[in-house]
N, C-alpha and C positions, 0 to 999 in steps of 0.2 A: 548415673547422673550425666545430665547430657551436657555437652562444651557451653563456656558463657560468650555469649556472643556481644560481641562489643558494638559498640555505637559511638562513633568518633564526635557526634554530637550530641551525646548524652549528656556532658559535661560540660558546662559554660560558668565558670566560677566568675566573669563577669559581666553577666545577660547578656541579653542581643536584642538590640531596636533601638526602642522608647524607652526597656527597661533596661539598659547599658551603663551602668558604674560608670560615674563621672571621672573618680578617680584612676580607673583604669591605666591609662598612661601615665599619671604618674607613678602609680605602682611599679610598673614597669622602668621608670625612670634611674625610681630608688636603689631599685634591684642591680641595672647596668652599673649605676654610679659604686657599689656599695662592692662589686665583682671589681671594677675597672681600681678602686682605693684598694685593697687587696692585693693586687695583681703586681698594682706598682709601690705598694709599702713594702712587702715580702716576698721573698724567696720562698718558694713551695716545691718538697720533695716528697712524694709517697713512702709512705712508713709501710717497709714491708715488711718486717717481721723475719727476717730469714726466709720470707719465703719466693718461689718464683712467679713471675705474671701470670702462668698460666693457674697456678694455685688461687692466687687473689683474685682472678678473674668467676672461677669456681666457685670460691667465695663470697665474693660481692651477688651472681646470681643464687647462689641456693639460699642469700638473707633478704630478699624482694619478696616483697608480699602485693599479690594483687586485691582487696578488700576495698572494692569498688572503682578505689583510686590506688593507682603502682603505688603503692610504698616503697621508695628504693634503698639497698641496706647501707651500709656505712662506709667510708671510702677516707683511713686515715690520712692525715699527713701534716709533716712536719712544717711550722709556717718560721723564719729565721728571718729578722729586721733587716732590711736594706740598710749596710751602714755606707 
């Protein structure tokens, strides 16, 4: 089976031109706003498990799947209320 060759503009989840998702930015919006309320709600510490970075890192690569689009695998952590 020969390598898949990627196409960095294969992929345009929201068109390009005339046909360009209106909503585009504010998708984009939602996203920052919804990271940035997160960020400053909670405390975020990686649930390792016992184990070391270089395991988790191990980890996190051998559960990606590429199936047209990266599927990236799971990346726990513990989220503790800003009191």
């Amino acid at each position: 089976m020969e390598p898949f060759v990627h196409d960095t503009q294969a992929f345009l989840p929201f068109g390009l031109g005339s046909f360009a998702c209106p909503g585009a930015d504010l998708t984009f919006d939602a996203i920052r706003l919804l990271l940035r309320s997160l960020i400053l709600t909670f405390d975020m510490t990686l649930a390792t498990g016992g184990r070391t970075p270089a395991e988790l890192d191990a980890k996190f690569r051998m559960s990606m799947r590429d199936n047209f689009l990266l599927t990236a695998g799971t990346v726990s952590v513990y989220l503790k209320p800003r009191g």
